[in-house]
PDB file of N, CA, C and O in Angstrom:
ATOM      1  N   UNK A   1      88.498  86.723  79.790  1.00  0.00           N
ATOM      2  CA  UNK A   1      89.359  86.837  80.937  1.00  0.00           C
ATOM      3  C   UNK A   1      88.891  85.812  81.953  1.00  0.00           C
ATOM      4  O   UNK A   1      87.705  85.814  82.282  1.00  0.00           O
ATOM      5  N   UNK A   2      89.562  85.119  82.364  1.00  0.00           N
ATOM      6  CA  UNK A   2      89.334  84.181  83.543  1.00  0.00           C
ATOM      7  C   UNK A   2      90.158  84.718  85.057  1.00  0.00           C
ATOM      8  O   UNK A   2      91.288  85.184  85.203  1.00  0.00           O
ATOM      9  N   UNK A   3      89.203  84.467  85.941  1.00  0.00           N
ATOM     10  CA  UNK A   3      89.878  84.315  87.480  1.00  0.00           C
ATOM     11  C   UNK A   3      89.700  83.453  88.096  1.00  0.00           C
ATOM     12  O   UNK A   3      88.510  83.253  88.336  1.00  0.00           O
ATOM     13  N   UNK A   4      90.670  82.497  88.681  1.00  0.00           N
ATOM     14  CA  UNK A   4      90.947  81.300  89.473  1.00  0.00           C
ATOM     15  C   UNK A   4      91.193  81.727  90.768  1.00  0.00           C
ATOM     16  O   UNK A   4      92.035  82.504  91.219  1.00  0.00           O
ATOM     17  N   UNK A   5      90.584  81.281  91.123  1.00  0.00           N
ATOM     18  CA  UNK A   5      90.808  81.066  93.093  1.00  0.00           C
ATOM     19  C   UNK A   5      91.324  79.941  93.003  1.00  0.00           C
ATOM     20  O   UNK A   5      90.758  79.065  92.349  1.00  0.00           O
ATOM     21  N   UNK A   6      92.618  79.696  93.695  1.00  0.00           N
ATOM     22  CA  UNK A   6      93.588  78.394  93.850  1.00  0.00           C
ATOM     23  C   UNK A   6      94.169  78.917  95.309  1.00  0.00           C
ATOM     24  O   UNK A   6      94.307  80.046  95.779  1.00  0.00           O
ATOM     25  N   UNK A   7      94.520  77.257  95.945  1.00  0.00           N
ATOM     26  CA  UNK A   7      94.525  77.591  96.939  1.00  0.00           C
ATOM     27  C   UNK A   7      96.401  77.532  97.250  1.00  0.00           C
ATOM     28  O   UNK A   7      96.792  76.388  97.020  1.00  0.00           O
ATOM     29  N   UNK A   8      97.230  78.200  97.569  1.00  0.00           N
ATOM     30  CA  UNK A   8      98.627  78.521  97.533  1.00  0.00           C
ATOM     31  C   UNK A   8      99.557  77.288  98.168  1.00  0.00           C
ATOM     32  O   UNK A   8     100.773  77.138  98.057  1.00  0.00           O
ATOM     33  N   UNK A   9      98.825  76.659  98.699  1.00  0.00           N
ATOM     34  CA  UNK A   9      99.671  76.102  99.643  1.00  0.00           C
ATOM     35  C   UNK A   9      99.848  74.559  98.814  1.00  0.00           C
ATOM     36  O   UNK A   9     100.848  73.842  98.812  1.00  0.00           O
ATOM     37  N   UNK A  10      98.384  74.298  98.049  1.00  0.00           N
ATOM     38  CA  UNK A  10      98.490  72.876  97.329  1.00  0.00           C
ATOM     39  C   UNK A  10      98.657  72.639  96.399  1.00  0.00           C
ATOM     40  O   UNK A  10      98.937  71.520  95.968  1.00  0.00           O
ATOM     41  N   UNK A  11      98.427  74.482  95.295  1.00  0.00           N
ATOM     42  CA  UNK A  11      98.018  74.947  93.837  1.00  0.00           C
ATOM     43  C   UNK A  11      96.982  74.089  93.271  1.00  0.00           C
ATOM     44  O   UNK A  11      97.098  73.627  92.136  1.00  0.00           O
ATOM     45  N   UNK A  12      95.508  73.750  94.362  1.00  0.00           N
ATOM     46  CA  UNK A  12      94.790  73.169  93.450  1.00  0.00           C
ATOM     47  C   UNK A  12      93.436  74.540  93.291  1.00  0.00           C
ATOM     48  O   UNK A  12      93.109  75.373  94.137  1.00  0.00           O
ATOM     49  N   UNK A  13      93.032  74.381  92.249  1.00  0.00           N
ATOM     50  CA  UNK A  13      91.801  75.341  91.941  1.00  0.00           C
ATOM     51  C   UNK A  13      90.518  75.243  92.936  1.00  0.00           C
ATOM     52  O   UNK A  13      90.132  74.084  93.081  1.00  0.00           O
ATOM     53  N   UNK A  14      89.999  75.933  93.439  1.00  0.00           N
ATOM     54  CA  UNK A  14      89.231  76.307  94.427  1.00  0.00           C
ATOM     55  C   UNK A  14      87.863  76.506  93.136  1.00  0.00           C
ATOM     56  O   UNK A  14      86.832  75.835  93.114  1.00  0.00           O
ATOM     57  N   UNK A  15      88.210  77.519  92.233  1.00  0.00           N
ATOM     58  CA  UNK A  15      87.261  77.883  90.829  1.00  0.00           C
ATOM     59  C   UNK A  15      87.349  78.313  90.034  1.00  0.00           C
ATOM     60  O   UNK A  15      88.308  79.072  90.176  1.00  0.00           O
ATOM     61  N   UNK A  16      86.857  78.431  88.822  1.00  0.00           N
ATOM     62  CA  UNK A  16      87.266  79.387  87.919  1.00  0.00           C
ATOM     63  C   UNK A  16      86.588  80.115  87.662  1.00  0.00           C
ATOM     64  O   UNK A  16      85.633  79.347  87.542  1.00  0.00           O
ATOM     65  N   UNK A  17      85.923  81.660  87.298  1.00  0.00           N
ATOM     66  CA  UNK A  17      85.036  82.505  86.594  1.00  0.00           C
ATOM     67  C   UNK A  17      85.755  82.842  85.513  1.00  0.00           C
ATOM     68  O   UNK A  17      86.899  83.291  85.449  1.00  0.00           O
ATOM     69  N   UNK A  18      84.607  82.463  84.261  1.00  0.00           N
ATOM     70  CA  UNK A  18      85.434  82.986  82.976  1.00  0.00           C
ATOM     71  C   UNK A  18      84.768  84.134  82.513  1.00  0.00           C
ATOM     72  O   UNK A  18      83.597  83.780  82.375  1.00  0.00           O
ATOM     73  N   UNK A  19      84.892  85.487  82.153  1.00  0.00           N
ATOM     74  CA  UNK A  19      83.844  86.459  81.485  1.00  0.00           C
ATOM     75  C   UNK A  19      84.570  86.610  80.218  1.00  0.00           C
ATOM     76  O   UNK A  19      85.796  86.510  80.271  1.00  0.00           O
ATOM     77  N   UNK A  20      83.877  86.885  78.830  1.00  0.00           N
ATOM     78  CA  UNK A  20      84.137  87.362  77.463  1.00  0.00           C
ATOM     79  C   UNK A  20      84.463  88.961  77.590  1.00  0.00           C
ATOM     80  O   UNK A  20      83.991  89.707  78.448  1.00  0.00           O
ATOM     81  N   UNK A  21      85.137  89.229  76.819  1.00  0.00           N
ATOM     82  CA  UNK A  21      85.807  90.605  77.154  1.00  0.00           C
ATOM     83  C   UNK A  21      85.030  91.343  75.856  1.00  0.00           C
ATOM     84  O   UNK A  21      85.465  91.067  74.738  1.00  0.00           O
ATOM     85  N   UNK A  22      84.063  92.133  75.950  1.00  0.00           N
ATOM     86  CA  UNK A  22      83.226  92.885  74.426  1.00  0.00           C
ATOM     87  C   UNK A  22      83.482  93.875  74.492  1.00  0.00           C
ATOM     88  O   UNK A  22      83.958  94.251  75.563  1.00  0.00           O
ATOM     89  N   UNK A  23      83.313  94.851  73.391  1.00  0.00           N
ATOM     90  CA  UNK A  23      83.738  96.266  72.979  1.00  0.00           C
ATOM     91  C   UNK A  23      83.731  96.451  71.975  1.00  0.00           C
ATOM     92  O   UNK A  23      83.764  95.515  71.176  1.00  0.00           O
ATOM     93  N   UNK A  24      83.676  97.941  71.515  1.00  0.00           N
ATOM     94  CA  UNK A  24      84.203  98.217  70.523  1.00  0.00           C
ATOM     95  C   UNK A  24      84.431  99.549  70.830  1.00  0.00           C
ATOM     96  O   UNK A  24      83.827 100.188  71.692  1.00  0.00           O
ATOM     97  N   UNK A  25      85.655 100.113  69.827  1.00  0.00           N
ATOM     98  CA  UNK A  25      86.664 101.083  70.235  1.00  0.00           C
ATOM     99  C   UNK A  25      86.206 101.829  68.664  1.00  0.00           C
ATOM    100  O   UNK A  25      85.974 101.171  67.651  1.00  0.00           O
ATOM    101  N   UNK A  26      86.160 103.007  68.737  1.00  0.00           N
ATOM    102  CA  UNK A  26      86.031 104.191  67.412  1.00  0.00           C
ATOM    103  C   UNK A  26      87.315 105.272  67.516  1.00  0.00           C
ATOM    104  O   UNK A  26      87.282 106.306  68.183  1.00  0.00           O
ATOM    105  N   UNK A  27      88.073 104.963  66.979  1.00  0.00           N
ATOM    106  CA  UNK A  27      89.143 106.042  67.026  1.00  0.00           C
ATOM    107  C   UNK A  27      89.314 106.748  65.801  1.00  0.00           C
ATOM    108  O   UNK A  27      89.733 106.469  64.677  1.00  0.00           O
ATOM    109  N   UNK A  28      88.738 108.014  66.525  1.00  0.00           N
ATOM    110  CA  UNK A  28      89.148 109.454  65.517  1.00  0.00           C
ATOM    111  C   UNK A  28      89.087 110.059  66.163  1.00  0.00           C
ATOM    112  O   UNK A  28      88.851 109.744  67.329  1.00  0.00           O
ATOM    113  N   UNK A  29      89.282 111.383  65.727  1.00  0.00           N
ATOM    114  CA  UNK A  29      89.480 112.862  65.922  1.00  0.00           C
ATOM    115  C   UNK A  29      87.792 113.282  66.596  1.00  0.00           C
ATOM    116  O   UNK A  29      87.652 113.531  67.793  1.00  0.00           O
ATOM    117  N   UNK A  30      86.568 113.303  65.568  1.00  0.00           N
ATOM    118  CA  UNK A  30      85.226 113.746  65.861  1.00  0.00           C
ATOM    119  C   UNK A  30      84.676 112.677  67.285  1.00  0.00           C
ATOM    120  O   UNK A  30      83.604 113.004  67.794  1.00  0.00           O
ATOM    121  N   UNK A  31      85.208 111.791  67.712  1.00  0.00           N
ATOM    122  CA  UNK A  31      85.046 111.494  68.826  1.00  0.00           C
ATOM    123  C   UNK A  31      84.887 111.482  70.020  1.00  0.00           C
ATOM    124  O   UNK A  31      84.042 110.991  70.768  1.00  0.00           O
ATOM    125  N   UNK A  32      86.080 112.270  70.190  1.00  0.00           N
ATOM    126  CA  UNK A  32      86.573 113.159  71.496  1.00  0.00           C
ATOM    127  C   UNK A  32      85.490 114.079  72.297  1.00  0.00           C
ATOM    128  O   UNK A  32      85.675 114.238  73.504  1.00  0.00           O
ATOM    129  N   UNK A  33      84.610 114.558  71.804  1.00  0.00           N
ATOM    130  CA  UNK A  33      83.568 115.608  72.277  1.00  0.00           C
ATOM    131  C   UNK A  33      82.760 114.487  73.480  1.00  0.00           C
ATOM    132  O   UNK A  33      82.450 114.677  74.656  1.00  0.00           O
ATOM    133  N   UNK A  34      82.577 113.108  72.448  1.00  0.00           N
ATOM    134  CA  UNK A  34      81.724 112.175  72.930  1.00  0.00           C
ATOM    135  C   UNK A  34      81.916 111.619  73.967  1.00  0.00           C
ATOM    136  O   UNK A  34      81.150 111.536  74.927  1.00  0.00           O
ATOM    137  N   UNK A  35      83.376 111.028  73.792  1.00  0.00           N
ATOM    138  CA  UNK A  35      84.125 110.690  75.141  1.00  0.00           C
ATOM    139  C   UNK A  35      84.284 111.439  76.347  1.00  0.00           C
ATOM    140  O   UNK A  35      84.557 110.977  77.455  1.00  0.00           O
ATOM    141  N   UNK A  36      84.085 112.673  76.030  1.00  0.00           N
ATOM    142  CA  UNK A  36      84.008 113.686  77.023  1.00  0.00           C
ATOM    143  C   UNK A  36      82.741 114.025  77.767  1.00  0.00           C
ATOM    144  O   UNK A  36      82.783 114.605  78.852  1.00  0.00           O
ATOM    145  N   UNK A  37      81.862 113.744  77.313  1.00  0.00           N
ATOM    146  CA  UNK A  37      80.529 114.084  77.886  1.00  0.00           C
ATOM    147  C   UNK A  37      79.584 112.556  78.394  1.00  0.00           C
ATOM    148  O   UNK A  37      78.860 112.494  79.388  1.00  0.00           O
ATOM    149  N   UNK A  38      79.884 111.274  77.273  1.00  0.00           N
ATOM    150  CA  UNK A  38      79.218 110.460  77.871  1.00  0.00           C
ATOM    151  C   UNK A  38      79.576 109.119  78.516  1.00  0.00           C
ATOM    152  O   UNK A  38      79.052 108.012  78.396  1.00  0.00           O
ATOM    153  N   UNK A  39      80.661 109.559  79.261  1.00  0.00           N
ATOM    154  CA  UNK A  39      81.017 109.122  80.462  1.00  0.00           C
ATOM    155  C   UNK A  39      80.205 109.448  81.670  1.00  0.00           C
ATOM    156  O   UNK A  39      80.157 108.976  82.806  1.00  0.00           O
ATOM    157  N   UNK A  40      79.593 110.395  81.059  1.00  0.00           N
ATOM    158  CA  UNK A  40      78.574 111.198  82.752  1.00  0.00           C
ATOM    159  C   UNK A  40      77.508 110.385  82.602  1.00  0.00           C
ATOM    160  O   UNK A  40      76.842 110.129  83.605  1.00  0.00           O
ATOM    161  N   UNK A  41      77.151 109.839  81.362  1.00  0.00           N
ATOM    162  CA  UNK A  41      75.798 109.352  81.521  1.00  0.00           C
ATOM    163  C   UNK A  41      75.794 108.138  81.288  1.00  0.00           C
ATOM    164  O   UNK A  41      74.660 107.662  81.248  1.00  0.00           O
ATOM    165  N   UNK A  42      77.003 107.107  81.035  1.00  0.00           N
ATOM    166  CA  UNK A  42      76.824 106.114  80.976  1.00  0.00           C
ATOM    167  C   UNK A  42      78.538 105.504  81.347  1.00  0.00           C
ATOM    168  O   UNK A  42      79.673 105.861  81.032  1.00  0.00           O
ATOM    169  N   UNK A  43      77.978 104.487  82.121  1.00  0.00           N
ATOM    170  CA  UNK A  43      78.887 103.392  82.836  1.00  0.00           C
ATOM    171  C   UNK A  43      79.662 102.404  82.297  1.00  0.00           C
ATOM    172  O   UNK A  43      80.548 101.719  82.808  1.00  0.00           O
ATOM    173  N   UNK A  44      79.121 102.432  80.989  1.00  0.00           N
ATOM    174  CA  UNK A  44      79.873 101.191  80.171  1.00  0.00           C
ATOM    175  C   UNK A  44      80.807 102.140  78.913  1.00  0.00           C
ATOM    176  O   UNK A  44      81.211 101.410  78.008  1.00  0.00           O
ATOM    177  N   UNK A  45      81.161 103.549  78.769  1.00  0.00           N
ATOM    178  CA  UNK A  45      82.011 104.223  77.981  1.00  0.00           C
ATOM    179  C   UNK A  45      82.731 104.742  78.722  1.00  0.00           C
ATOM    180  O   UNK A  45      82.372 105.349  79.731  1.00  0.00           O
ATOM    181  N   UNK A  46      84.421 104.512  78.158  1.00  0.00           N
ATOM    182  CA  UNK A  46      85.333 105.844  78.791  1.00  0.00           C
ATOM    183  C   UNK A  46      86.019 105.797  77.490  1.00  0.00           C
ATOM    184  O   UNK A  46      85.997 104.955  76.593  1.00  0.00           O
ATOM    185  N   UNK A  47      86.580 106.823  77.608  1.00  0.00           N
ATOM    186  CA  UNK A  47      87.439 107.669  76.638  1.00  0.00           C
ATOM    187  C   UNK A  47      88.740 107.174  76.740  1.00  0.00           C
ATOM    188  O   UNK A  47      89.608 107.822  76.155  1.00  0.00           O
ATOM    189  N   UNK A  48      89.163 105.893  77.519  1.00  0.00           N
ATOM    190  CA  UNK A  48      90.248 105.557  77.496  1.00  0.00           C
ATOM    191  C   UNK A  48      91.360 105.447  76.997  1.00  0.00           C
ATOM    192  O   UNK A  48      91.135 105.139  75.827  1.00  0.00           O
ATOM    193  N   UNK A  49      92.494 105.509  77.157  1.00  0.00           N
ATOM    194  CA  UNK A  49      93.884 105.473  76.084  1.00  0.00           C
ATOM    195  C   UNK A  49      94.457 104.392  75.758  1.00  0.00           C
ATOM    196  O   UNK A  49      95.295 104.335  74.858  1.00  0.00           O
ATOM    197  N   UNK A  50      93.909 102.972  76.751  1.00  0.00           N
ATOM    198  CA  UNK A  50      94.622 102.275  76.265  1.00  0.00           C
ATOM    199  C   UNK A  50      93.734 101.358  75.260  1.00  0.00           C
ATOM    200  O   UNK A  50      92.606 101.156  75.711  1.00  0.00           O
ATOM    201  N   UNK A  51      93.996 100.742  73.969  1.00  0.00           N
ATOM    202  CA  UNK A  51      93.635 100.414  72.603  1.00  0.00           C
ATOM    203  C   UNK A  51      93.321  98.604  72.956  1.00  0.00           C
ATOM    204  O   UNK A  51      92.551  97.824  72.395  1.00  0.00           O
ATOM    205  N   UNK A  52      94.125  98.426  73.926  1.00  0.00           N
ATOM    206  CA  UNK A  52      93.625  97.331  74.029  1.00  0.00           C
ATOM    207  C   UNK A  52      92.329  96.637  74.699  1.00  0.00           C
ATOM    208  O   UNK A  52      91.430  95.850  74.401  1.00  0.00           O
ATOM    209  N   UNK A  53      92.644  97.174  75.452  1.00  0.00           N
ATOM    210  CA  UNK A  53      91.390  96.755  76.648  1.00  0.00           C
ATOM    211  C   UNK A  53      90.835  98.066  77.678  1.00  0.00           C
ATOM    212  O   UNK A  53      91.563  98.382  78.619  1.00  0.00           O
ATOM    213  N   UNK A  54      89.568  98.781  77.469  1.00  0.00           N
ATOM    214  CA  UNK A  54      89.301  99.917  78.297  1.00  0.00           C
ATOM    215  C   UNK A  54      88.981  99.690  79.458  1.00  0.00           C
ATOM    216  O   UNK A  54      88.436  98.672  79.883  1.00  0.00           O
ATOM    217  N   UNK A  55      89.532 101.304  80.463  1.00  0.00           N
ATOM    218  CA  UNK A  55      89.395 100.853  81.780  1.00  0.00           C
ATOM    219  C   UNK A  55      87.792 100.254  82.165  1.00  0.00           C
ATOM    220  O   UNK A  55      87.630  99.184  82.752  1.00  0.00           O
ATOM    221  N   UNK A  56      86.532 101.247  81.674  1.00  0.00           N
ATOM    222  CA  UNK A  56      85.438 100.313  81.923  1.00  0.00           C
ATOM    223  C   UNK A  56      85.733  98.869  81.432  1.00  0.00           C
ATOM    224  O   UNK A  56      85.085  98.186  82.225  1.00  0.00           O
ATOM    225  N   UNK A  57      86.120  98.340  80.890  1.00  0.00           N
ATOM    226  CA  UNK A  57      85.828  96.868  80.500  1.00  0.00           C
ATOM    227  C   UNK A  57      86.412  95.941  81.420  1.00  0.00           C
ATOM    228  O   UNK A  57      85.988  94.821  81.702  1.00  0.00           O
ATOM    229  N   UNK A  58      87.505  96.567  81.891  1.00  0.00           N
ATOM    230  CA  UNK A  58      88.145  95.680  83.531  1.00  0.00           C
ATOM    231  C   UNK A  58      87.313  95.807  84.275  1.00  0.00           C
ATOM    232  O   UNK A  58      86.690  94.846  84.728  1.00  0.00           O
ATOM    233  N   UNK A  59      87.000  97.501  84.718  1.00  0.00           N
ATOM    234  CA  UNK A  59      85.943  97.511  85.930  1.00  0.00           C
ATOM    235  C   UNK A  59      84.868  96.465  85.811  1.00  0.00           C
ATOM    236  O   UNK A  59      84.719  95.717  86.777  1.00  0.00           O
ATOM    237  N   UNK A  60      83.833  96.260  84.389  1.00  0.00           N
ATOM    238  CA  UNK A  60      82.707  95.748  84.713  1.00  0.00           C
ATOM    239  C   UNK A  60      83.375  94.464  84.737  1.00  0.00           C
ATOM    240  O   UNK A  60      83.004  93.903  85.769  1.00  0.00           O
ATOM    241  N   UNK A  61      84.069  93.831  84.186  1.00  0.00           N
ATOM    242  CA  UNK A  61      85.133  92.417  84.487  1.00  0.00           C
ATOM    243  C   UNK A  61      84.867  92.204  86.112  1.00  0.00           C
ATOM    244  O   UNK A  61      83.902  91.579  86.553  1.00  0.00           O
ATOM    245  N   UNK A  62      85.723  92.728  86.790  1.00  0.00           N
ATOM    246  CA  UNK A  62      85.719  92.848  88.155  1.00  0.00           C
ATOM    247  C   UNK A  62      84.965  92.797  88.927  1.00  0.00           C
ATOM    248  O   UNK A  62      85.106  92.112  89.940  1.00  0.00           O
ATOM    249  N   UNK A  63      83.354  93.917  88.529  1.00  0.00           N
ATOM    250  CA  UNK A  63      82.404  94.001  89.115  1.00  0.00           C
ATOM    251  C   UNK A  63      81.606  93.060  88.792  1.00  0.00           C
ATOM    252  O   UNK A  63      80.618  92.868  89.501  1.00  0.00           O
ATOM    253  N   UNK A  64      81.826  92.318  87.736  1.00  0.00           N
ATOM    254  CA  UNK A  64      80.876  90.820  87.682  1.00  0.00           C
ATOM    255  C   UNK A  64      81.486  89.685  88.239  1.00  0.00           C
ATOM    256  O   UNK A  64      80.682  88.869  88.689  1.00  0.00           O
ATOM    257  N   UNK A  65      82.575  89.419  88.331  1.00  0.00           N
ATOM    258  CA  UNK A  65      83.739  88.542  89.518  1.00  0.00           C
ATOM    259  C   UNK A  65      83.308  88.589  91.281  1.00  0.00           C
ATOM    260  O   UNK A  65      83.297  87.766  92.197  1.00  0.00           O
ATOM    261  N   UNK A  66      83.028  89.833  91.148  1.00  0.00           N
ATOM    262  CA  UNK A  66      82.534  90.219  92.585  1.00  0.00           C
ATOM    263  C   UNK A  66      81.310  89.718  92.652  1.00  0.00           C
ATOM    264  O   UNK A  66      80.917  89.356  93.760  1.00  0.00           O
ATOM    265  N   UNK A  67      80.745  89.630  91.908  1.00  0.00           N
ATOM    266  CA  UNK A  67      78.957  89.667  91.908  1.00  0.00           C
ATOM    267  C   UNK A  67      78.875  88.647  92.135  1.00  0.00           C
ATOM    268  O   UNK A  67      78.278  88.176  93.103  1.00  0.00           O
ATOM    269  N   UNK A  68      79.699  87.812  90.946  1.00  0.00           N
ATOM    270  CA  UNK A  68      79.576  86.500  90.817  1.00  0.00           C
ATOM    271  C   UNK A  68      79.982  85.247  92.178  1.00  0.00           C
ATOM    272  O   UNK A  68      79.204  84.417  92.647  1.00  0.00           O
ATOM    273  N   UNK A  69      81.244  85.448  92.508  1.00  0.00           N
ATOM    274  CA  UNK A  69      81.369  84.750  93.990  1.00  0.00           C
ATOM    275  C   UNK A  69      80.715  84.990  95.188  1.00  0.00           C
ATOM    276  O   UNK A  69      80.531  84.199  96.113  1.00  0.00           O
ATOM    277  N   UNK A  70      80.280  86.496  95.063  1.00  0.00           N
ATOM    278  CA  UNK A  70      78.971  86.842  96.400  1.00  0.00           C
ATOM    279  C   UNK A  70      78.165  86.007  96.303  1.00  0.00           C
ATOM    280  O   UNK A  70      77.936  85.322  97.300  1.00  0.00           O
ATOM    281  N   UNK A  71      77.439  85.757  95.065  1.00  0.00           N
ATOM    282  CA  UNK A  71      76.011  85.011  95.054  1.00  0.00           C
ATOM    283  C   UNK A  71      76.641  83.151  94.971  1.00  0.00           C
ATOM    284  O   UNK A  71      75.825  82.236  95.082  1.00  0.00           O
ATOM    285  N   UNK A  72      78.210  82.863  94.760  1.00  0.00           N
ATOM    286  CA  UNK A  72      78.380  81.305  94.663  1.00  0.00           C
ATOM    287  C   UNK A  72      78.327  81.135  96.371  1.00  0.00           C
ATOM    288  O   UNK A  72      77.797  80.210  96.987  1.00  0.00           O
ATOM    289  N   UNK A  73      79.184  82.553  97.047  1.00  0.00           N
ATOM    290  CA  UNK A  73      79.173  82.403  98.277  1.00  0.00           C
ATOM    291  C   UNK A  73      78.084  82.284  99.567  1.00  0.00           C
ATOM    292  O   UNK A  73      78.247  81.955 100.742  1.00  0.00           O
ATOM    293  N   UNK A  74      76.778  82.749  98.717  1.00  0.00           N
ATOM    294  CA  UNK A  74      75.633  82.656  99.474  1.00  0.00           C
ATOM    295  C   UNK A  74      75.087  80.891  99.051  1.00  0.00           C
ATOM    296  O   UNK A  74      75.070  79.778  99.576  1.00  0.00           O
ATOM    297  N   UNK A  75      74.799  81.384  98.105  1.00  0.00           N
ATOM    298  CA  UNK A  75      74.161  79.663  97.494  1.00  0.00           C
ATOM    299  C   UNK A  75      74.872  78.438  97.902  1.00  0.00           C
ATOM    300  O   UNK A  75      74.222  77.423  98.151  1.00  0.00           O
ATOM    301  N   UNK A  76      76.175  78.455  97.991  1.00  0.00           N
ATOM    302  CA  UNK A  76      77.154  77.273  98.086  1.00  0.00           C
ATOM    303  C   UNK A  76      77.862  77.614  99.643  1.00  0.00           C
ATOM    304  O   UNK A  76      78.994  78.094  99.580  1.00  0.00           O
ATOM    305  N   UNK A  77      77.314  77.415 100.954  1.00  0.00           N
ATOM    306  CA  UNK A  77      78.029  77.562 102.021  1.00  0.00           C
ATOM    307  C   UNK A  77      79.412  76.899 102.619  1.00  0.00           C
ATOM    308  O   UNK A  77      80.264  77.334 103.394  1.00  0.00           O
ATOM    309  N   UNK A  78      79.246  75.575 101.873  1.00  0.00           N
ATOM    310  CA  UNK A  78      81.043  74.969 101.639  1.00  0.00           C
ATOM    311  C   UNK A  78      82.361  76.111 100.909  1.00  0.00           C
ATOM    312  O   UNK A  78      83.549  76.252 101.199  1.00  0.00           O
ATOM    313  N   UNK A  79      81.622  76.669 100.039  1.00  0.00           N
ATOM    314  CA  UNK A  79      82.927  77.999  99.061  1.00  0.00           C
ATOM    315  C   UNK A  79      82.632  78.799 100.163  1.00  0.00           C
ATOM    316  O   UNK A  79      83.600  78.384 100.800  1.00  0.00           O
ATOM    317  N   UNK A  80      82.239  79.406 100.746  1.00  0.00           N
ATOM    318  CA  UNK A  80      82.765  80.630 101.970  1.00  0.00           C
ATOM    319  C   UNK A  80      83.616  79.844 102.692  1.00  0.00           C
ATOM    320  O   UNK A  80      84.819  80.075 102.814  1.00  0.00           O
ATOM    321  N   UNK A  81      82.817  78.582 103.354  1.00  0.00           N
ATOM    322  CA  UNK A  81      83.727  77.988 104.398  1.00  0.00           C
ATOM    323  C   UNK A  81      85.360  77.964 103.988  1.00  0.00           C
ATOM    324  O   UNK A  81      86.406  78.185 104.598  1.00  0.00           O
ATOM    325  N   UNK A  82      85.029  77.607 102.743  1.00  0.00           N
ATOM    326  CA  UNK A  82      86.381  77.608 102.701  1.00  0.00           C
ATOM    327  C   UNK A  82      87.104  78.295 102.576  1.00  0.00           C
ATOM    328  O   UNK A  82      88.282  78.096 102.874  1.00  0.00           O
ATOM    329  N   UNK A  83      86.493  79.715 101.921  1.00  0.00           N
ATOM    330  CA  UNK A  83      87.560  81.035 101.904  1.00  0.00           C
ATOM    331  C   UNK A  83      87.711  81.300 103.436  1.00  0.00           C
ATOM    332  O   UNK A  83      88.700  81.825 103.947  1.00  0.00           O
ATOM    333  N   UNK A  84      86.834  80.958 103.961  1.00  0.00           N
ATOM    334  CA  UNK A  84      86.861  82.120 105.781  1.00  0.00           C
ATOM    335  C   UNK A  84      88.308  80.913 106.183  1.00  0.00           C
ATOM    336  O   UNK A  84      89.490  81.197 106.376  1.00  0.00           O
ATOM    337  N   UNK A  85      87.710  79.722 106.196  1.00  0.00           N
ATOM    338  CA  UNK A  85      89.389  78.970 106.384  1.00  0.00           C
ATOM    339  C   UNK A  85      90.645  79.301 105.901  1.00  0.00           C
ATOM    340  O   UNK A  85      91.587  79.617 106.627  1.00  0.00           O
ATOM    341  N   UNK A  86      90.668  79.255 105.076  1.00  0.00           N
ATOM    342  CA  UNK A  86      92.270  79.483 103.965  1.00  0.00           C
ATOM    343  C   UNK A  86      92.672  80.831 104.339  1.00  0.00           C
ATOM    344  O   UNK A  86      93.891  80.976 104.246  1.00  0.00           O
ATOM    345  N   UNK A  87      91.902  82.096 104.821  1.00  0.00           N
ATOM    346  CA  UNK A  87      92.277  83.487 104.845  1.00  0.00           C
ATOM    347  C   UNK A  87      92.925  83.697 103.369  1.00  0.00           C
ATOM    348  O   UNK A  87      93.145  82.877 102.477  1.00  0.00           O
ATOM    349  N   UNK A  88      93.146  85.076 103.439  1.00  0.00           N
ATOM    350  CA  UNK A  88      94.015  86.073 102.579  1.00  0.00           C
ATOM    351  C   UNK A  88      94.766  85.456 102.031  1.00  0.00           C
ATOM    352  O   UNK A  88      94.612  84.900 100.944  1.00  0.00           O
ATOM    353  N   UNK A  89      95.880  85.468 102.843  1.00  0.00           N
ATOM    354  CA  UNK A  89      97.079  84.961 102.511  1.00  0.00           C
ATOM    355  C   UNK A  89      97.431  83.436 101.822  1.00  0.00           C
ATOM    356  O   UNK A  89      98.489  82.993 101.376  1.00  0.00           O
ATOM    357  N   UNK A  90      96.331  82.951 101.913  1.00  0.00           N
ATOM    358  CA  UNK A  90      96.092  81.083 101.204  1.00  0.00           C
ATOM    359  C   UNK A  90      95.474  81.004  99.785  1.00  0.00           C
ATOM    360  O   UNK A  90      95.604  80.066  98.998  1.00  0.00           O
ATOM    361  N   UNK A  91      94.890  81.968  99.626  1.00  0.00           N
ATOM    362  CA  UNK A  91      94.185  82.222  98.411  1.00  0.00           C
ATOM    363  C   UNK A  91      95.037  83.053  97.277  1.00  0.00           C
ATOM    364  O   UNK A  91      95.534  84.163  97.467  1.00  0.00           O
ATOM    365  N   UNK A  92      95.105  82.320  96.105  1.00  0.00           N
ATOM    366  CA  UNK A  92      95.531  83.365  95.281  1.00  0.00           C
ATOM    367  C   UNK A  92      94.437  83.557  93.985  1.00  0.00           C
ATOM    368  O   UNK A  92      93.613  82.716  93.627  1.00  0.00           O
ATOM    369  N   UNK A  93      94.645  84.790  93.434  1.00  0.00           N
ATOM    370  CA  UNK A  93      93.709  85.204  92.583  1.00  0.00           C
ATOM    371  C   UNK A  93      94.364  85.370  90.965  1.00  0.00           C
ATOM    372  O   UNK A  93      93.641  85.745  90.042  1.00  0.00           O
TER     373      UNK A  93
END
């Protein structure tokens, strides 16, 4: 999955983050108990319905997107500048 920050007004790319999307999915019946209980203890399983892509696997997607421009945004003080310039509304994701 990739996310581009481009900037709206010129459509040129600001950046790209690319993350690999991993998993693996077990579908049966004797499962279900599992899905039910170790979701409490772990962050990277849900019992999800959809076959393609589980909701943890967006979340941690997301939560490494986040991670990832916090720390370009500390290290690289030109990429904030430029988000705090462009605002919201200039940026697309």
């Amino acid at each position: 999955m990739t996310f581009t920050l481009m900037d709206r007004e010129d459509k040129k790319i600001i950046r790209d983050y690319s993350y690999p999307i991993q998993g693996r999915r077990i579908v049966s019946w004797l499962t279900i108990p599992f899905y039910l209980v170790l979701p409490i203890f772990s962050d990277s399983v849900d019992g999800g319905v959809n076959f393609e892509t589980s909701n943890v696997s967006l979340r941690m997607l997301v939560e490494a997107f986040e991670a990832d421009l916090a720390k370009d945004c500390l290290e690289n003080p030109e990429l904030l500048e430029i988000l705090r310039n462009k605002g919201n509304e200039s940026i697309e994701l």
